[in-house]
DRENNUMI-750969 format. One record per residue: residue number from 1; residue in one letter; chain; x, y, z of N, C-alpha, C in turn. Coordinates in steps of 0.05 Angstrom, whole numbers. Example, Ala and Ser with C-alpha at 12.3 -4.5 7.8 and 13.67 -1.06 7.14 Angstrom:
2
+------+-------+-------+--------+--------+--------+--------+--------+--------+--------+--------+--------+
! figu ! fitor ! titor !    n_x !    n_y !    n_z !   ca_x !   ca_y !   ca_z !    c_x !    c_y !    c_z !
+------+-------+-------+--------+--------+--------+--------+--------+--------+--------+--------+--------+
!    1 !     a !     A !    264 !   -114 !    156 !    246 !    -90 !    156 !    264 !    -66 !    156 !
!    2 !     s !     A !    257 !    -45 !    142 !    273 !    -21 !    143 !    258 !      1 !    157 !
+------+-------+-------+--------+--------+--------+--------+--------+--------+--------+--------+--------+
//
This chain:
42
+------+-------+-------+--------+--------+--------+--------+--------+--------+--------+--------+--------+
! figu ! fitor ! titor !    n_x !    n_y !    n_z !   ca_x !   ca_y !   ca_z !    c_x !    c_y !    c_z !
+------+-------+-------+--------+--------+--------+--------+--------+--------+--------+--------+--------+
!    1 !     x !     A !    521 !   -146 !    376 !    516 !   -153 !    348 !    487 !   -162 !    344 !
!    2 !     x !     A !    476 !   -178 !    364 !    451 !   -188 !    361 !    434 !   -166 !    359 !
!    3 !     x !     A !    426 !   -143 !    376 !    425 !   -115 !    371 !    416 !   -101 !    346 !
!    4 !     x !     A !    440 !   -113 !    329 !    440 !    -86 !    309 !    425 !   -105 !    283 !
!    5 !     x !     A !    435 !   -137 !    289 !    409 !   -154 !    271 !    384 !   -153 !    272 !
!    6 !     x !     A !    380 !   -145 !    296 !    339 !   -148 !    309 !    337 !   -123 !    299 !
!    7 !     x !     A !    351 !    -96 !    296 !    349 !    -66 !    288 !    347 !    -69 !    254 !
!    8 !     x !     A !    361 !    -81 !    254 !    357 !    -95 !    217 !    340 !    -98 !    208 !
!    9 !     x !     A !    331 !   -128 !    217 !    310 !   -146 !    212 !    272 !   -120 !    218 !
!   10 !     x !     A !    277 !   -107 !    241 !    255 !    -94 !    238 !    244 !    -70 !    225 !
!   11 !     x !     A !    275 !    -51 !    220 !    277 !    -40 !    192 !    256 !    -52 !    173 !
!   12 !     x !     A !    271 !    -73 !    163 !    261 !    -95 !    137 !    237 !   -100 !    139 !
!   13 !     x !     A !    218 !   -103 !    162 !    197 !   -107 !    163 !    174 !    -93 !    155 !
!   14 !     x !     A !    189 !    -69 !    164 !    166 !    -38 !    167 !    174 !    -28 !    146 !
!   15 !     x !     A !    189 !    -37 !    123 !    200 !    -17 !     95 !    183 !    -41 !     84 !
!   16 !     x !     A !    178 !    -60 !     88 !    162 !    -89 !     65 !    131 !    -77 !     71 !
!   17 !     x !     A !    123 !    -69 !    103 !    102 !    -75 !    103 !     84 !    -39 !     91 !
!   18 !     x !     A !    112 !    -23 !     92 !     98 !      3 !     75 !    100 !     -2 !     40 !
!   19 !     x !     A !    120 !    -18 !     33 !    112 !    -11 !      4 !     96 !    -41 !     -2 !
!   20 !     x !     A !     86 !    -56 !     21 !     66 !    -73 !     13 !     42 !    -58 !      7 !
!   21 !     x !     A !     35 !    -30 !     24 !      8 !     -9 !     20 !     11 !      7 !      4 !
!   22 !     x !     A !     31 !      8 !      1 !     32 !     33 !    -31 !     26 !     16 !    -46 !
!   23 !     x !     A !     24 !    -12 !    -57 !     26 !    -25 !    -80 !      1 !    -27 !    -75 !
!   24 !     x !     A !    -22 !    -42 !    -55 !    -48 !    -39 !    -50 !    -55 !    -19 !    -53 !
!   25 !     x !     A !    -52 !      7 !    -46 !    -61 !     29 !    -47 !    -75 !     39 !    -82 !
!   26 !     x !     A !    -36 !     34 !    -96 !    -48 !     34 !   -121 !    -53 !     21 !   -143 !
!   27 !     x !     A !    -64 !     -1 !   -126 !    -70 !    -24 !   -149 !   -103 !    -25 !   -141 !
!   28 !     x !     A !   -117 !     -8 !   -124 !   -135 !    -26 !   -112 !   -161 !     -4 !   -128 !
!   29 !     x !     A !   -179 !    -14 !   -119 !   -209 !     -5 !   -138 !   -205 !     28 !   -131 !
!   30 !     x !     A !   -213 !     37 !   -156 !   -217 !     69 !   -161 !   -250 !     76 !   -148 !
!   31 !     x !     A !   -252 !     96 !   -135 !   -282 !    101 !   -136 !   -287 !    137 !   -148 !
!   32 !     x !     A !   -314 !    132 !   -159 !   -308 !    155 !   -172 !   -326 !    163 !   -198 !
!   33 !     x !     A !   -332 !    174 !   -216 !   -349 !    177 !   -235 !   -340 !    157 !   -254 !
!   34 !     x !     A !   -359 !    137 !   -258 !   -360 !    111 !   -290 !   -362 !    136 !   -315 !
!   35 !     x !     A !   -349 !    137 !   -327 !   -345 !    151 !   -360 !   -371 !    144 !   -380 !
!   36 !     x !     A !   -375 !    113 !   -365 !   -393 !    112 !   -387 !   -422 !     99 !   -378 !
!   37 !     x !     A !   -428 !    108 !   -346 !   -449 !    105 !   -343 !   -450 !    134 !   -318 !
!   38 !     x !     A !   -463 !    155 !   -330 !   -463 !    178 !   -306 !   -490 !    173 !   -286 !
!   39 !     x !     A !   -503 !    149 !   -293 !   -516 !    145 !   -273 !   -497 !    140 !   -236 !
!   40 !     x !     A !   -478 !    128 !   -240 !   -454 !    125 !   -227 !   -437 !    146 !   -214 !
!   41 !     x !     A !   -441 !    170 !   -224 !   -430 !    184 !   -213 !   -440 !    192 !   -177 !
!   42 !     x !     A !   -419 !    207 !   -167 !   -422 !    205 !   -127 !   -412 !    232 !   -127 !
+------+-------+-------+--------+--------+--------+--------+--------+--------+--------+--------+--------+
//
């Protein structure tokens, strides 16, 4: 039983710690052409 809790618990960890990077991923600074300064553009 202790087994299938530690199999659990690390599941839980590695499913928190991927949609902790999806949420960084797309929350985090855009890079890329400014609209309204094309000096900016890369």
């Amino acid at each position: 039983m202790s087994r299938r809790i530690r199999a659990l618990f690390a599941l839980l960890v590695v499913s928190f710690a991927l949609s902790a990077a999806a949420c960084a991923d797309a929350t985090g600074p855009r890079h890329g052409c400014d609209v309204n300064n094309s000096n900016t553009c890369q």
